[in-house]
MARZA-81321 format. One record per residue (C-alpha): x, y, z; residue in three letters. Coordinates in steps of 0.001 Angstrom, whole numbers, padded with zeros to 6 digits, always signed. Each point is the difference from the previous one (the first is absolute). Layout:
REM residues N
XYZala
...
REM end
This chain:
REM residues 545
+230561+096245+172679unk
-003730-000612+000394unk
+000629-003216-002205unk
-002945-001150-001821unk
-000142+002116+002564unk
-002932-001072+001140unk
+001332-000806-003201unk
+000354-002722+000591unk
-002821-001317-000778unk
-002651-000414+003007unk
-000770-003317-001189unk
-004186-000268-000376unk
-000547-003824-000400unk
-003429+001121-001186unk
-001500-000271-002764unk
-003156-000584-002208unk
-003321-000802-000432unk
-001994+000035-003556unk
-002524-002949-000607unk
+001174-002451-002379unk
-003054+001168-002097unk
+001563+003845+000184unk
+003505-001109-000620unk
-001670-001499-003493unk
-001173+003114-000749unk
+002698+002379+000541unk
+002860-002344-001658unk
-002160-002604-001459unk
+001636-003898+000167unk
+003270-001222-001361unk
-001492+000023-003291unk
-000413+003574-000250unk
+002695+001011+001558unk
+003192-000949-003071unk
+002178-002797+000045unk
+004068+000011-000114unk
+001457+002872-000357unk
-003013+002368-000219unk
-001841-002178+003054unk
-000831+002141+003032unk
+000849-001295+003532unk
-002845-000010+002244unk
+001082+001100+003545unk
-001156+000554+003116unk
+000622+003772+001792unk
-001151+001472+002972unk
-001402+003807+000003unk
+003052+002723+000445unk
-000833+002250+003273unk
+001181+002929-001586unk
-000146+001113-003741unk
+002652-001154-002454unk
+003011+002964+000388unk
+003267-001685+000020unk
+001078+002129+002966unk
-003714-000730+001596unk
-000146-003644-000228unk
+002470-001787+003697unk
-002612-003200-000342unk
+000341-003728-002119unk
-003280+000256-001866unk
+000757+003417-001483unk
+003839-001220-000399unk
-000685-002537-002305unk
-001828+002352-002603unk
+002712+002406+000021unk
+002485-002554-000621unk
-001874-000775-003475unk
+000060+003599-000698unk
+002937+001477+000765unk
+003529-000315+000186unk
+002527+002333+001543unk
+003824+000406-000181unk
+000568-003375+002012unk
-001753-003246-000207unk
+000336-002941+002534unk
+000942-003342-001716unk
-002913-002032+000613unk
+002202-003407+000676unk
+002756+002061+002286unk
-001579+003163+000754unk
+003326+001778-000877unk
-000555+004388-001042unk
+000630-000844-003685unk
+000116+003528-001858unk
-003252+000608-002166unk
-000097+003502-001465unk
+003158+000880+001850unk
+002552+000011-002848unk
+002319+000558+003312unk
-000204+001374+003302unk
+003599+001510+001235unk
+000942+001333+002600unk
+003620+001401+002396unk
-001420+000560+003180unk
-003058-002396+000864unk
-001800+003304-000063unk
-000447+001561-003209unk
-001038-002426-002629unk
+000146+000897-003561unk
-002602-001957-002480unk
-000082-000446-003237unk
-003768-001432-001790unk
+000190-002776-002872unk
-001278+001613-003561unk
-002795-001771-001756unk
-002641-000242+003018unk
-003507+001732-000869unk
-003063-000710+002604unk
-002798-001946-001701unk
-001793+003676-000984unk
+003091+000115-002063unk
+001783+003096+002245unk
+003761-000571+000276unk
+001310-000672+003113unk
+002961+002429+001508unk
+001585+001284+002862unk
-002642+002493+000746unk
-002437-002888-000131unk
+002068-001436+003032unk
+000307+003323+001850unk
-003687+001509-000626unk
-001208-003119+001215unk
+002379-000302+003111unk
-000915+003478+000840unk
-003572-000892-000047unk
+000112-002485+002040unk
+002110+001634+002732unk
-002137+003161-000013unk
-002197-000088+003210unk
-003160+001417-001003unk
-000152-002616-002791unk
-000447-002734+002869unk
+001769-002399-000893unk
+000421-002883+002018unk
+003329-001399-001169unk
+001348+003795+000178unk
+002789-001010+002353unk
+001686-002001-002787unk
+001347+003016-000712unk
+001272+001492+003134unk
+003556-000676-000460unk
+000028+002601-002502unk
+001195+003269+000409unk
-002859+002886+000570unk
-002583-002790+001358unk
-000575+001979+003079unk
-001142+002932-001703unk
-002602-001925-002501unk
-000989-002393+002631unk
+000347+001479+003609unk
-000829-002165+003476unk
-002338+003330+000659unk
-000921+003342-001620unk
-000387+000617-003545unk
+002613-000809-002571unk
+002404+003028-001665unk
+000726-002061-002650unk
-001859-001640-002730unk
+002818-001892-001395unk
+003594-002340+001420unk
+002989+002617+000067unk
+002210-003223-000905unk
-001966-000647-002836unk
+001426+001753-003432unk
-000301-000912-003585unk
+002874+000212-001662unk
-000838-001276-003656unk
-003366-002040-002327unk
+001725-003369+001608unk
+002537+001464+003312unk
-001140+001418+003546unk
+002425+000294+003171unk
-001617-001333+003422unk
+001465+001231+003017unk
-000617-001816+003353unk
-000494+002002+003171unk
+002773-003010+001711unk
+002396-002530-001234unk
-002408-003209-001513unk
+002123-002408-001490unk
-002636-002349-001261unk
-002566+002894-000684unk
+000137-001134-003999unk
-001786-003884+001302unk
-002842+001657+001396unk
-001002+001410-004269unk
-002026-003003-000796unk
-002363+000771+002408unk
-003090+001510-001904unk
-000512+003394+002171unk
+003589+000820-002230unk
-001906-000537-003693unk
-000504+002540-002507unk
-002920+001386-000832unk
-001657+001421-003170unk
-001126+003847-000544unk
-003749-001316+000366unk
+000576-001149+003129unk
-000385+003972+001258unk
-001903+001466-003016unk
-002753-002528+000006unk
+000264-001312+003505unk
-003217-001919+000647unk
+000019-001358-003363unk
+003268-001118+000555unk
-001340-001297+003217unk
-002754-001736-002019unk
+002489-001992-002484unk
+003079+000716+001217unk
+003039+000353-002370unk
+003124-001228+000525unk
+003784-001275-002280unk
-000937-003951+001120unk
-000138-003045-001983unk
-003431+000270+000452unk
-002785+002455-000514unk
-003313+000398+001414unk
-002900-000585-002065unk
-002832+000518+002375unk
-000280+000591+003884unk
-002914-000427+002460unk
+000787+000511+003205unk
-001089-002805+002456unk
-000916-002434-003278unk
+003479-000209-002098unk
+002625+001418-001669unk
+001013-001263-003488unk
+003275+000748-001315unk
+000516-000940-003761unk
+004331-000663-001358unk
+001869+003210-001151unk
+001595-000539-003288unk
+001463+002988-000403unk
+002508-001033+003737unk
+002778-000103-000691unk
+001837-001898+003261unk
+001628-003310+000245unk
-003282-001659+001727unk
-002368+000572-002512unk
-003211-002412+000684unk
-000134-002857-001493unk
-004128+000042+000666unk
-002592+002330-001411unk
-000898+001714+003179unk
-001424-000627+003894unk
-003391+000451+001180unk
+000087+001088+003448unk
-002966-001471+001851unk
-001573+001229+003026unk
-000652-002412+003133unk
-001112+000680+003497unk
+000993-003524+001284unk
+002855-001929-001470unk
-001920-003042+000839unk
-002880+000641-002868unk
+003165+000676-002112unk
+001634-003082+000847unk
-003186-001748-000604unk
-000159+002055-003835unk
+003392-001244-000746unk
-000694-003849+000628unk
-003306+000429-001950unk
+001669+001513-002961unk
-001315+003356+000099unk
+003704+001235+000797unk
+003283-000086-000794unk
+001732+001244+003415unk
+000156+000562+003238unk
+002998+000979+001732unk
-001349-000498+003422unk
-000946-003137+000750unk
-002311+000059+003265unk
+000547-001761+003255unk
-002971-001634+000050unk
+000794-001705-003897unk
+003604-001542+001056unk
-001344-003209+001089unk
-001460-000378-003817unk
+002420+002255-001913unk
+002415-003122-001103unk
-003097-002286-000736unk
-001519+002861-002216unk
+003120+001521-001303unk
+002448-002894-000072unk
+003152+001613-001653unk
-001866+003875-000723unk
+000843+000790+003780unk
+002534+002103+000718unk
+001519+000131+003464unk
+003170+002343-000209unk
+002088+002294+002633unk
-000844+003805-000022unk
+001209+002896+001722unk
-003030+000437+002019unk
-000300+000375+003847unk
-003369-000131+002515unk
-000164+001765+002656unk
-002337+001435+002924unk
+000349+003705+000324unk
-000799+001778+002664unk
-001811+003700+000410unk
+002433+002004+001927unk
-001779+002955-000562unk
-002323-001568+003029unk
+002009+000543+002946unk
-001547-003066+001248unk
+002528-001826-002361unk
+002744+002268+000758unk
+000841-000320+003290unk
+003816+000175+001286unk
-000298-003561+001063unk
-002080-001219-003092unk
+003370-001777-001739unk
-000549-002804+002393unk
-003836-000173-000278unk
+000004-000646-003965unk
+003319-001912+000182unk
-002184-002707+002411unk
-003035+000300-002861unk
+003238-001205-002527unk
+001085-002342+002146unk
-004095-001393+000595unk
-000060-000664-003819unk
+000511-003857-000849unk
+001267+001175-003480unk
+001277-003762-001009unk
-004032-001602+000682unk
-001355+003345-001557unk
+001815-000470-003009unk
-000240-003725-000667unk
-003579-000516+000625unk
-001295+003087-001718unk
+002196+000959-002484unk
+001369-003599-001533unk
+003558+001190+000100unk
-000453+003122-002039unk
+001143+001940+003053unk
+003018-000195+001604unk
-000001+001342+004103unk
+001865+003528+000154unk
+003919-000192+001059unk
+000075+003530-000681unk
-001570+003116-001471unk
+000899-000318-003578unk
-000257-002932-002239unk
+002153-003165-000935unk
+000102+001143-003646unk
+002921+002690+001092unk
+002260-002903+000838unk
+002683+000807+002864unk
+002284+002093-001794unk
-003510+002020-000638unk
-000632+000239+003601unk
-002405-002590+000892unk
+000490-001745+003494unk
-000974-003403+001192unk
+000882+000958+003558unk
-000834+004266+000271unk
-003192-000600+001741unk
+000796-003214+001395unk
-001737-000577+003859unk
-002293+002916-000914unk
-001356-002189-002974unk
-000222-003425+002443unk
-003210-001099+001124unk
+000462-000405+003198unk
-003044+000428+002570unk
+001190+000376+002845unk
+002384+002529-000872unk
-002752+002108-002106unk
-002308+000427+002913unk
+002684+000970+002405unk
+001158+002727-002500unk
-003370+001258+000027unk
-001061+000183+002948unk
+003581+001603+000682unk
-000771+002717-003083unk
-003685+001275+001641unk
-002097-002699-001349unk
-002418+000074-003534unk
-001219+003472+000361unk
-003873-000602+001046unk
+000674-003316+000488unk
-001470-001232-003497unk
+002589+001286-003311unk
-002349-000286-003484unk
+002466-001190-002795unk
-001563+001955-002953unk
-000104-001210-003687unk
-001336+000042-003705unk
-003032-002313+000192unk
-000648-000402-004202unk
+002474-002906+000146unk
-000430-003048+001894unk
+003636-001160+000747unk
+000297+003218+002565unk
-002779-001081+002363unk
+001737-003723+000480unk
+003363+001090+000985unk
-001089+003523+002212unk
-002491-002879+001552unk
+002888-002164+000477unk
+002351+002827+001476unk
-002579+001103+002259unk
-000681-003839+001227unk
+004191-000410+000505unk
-000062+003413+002004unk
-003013-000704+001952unk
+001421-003657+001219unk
+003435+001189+000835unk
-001383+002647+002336unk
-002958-002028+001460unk
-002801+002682-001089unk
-002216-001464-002581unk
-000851+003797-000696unk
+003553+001698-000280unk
-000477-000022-003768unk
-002387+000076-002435unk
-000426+000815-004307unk
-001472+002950-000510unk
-001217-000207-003906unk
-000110+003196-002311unk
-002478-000439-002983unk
+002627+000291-003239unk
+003648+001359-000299unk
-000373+002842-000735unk
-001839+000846+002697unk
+002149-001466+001942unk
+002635+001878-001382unk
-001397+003457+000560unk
-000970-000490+003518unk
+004335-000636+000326unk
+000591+003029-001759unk
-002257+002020+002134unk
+001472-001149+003017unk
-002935-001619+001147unk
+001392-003312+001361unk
-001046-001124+004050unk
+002191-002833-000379unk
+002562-002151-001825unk
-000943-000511-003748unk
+000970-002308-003026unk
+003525+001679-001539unk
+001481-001663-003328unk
+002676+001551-001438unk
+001539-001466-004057unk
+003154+001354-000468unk
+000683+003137-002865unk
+003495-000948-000657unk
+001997-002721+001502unk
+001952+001953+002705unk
-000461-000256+003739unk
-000882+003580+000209unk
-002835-000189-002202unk
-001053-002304+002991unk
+000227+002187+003062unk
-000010+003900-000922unk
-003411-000086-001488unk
-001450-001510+002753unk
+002166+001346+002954unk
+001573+002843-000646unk
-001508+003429+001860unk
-002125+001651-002780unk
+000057-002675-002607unk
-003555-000340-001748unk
+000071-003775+000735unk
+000547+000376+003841unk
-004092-000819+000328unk
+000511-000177+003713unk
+002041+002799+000454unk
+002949-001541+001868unk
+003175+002228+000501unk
+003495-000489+001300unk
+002480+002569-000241unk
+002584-002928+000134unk
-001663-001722-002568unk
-000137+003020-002221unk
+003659+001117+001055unk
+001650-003816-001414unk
-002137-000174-003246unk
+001032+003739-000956unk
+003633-001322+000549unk
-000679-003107-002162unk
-001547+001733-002878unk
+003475+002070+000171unk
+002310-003234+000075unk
+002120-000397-003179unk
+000874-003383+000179unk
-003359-001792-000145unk
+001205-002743+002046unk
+000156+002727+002820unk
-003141+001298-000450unk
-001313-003581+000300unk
+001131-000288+003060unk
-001309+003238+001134unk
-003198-000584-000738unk
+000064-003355+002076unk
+000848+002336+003258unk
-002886+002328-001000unk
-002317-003283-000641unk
+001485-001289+004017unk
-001817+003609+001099unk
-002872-001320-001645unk
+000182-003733+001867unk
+000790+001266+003689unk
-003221+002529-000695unk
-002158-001924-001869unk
-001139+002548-001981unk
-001962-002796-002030unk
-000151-003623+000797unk
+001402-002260-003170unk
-002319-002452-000990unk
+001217-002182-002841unk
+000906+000674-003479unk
-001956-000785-003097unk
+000577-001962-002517unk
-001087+000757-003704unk
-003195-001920-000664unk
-001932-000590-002864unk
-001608-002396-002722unk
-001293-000046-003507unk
-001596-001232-002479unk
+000987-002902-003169unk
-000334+003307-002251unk
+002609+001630+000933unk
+003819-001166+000865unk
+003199+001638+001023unk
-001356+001342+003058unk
+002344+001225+002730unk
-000050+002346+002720unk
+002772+002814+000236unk
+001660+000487+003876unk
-002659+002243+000890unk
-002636-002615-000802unk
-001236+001640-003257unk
-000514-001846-002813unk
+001992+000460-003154unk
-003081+001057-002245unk
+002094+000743-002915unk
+001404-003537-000085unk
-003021-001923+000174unk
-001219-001976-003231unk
-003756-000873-000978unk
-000039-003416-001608unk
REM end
């Protein structure tokens, strides 16, 4: 199901620029900012690519403000990441195909509207609807009657999902298009949360300070500067904040950020750059935070090029893998807050989850010889030079596509086989991806939705699915998750999913980097900072001193 489809997250790693000077003015220091539990948390963001729509928002930076303002019917335990019901008073259902749910009384959105079932289904209709453009649309395309609001071509003969039907204030029925046993885990992912009547009466003021049933609620919003979100009172959920809000700071480079937080001029920063791990222990001592998250990197490739997408092209990116000294990469640039890629999903799954120490196994090797045999055997680099593009408003990207590019460029003798190929900030970046415009491989993160191995691999490989940037498609591939998403018995599906994700490894349809560990640091006025399994961190729980 397009997990965070796209959902996932694409992770940005970018983030913020405002002069210290600036900063003072928009928030004003520590003292003007509360103390205990009315003190604001100063934290650095990085400017959403797309406005702030639930069903609109498949990136980290514009993740993080929707998890302060909304919540749906599930929400993932930040320790465990387990689908922990929210407003779903209970989700039943016979068949693993219709789902009956029932909303939790007593939930209002922060305008003071109470939240229901049609809240739910207006907004899931929204989203799904294709002239609404909505890039996390395919969220919804296990639904019955998403072919007719959101066809591959032509107009759409429907404005709203046939499976979709109200049935009462606080019950609607869902009804799947196929069997999805675990359809109920993929709720907590924000394109699912309700929104408010405003939200289509007043749209662009909505989009101006938006409005959503969060612990938090926005108090003012400049795009590119900072959002600041002030506590809710009137929430009513068990993780009520135990702060008096979050100001959302805008950065172009992580680095000035970084440099903010050590002078005192912020509280976080929840991605600690490359270039600041030497230091970060020195100038942090025990306010660094190095955890395990369910985040992969990966180089994607433009298959819409036929260049890339030759019948022979398997081996040619499998000998790029298999160029990549992941082990020095990760060790000398990253400090140990990468691990090298076993697989294409993340550690955080566990094995029961699906993770694999041994899926990709040669394929993920360095081993030069090999890599330039393979190829030279798969055509060669088409043009004989490949450009690995990136996001250039952070400086941690440059040092490892450098360092890629260096590994690549020894192992096949030809100091000119690779070479970064910067694009000014992410979101530019971003929109040159989603426009297909892509010569060569580019920068891919992906943080997991939900913790299940399909949130890993449909979004980005399935035929169709919004966060297949590089257009890759295997009828195979397509054919095994389809019978996965079917499976009853979850241990089943799991495996499954491991034969579509061996499709994946014999065509390298993306080459697995390494994955990511949460990182991030703060300041001595705040405490009880941790990072979820998606590398988020737990606003609500943080405390000003």
């Amino acid at each position: 199901m397009r997990g965070a489809v796209h959902a996932s997250r694409i992770v940005a790693a970018t983030v913020v620029t405002l002069a210290a000077a600036t900063l003072t003015a928009c928030g004003g220091g520590a003292q003007d900012l509360g103390s205990g539990s009315d003190g604001v948390v100063r934290s650095s963001w990085g400017d959403p690519q797309n406005p702030l729509e639930p069903a609109n928002t498949n990136e980290v930076q514009g993740g993080k403000a929707l998890d302060l303002l909304f919540r749906g019917l599930k929400r993932y335990d930040p320790k465990t990441g387990r689908a922990d019901d929210m407003l779903a008073e209970k989700i039943e259902t016979t068949d693993s195909t219709t789902f009956f749910v029932t909303v939790k009384d007593g939930w209002t959105f922060s305008n003071g509207e109470k939240v229901t079932a049609r809240s739910f289904v207006d907004a899931w209709n929204y989203g799904a609807y294709l002239k609404n453009n909505q890039k996390n649309a395919y969220f919804f395309g296990y639904i019955e009657g998403y072919d007719q609001v959101h066809p591959a071509s032509g107009e759409p003969t429907a404005t709203t999902l046939s499976g979709l039907t109200v049935t009462g204030e606080r019950t609607f029925t869902v009804k799947l298009s196929q069997k999805f046993s675990t359809w109920p885990d993929t709720l907590g992912y924000n394109a699912f949360a309700p929104l408010p009547r405003t939200f289509y009466d007043d749209h662009a003021g909505w989009l101006a300070k938006p409005v959503g049933n969060g612990p938090y609620a926005v108090k003012s919003y400049v795009r590119g500067s900072q959002m600041s979100l002030r506590r809710w009172d009137g929430y009513p959920g068990p993780d009520k904040p135990v702060n008096g809000g979050v100001d959302l700071r805008v950065y172009t480079d992580n680095n000035t950020a970084y440099t903010d937080l050590v002078a005192g001029n912020l509280d976080l920063v929840d991605d600690v750059p490359a270039a600041q791990l030497r230091n970060v222990k020195k100038d942090l001592g025990d306010r660094y935070i190095n955890t395990p998250a369910g985040i992969i990197q990966t180089l994607a490739f433009p298959f819409y090029d036929e260049r890339w997408n030759t019948p022979q092209g398997n081996k040619m990116r499998t000998g790029l893998s298999m160029a990549i000294n992941r082990d020095e990469i990760t060790s000398r640039i990253f400090r140990g807050t990468r691990t090298p890629a076993k697989d294409w999903t993340s550690p955080v799954l566990g094995v029961q989850g699906g993770f694999s120490e041994t899926l990709c196994g040669a394929a993920c090797t360095y081993d030069p010889a090999r890599a330039k045999k393979l190829v030279a055997e798969g055509g060669g680099i088409p043009g004989g030079t490949m450009k690995i593009s990136y996001n250039a408003d952070t400086g941690s990207h440059k040092e490892w596509v450098d360092a890629v590019c260096n590994s690549i460029n020894n192992a096949l003798g030809n100091d000119r086989a690779c070479v970064g190929n910067p694009i000014g900030t992410f979101a530019d970046f971003r929109n040159q991806i989603t426009q297909s415009k892509m010569s060569g491989p580019f920068r891919a993160g992906w943080q997991m939705d939900y913790p299940l191995i399909q949130n890993f691999l449909q979004p980005l490989y399935y035929t169709g699915a919004s966060s297949n940037d590089g257009k890759w498609s295997n009828e195979d591939f397509d054919r095994l998750v389809d019978q996965a998403n079917a499976e009853s018995d979850p241990a089943q599906a799991v495996r499954t999913f491991q034969q579509a994700e061996e499709v994946v490894r014999d065509q390298m349809a993306a080459i697995p980097l390494w994955y990511q560990n949460g990182s991030a640091g703060y300041s001595p006025r705040v405490s009880n900072v941790a990072l979820n399994p998606f590398s988020v961190p737990v606003y609500n729980q943080i405390k000003v001193a």
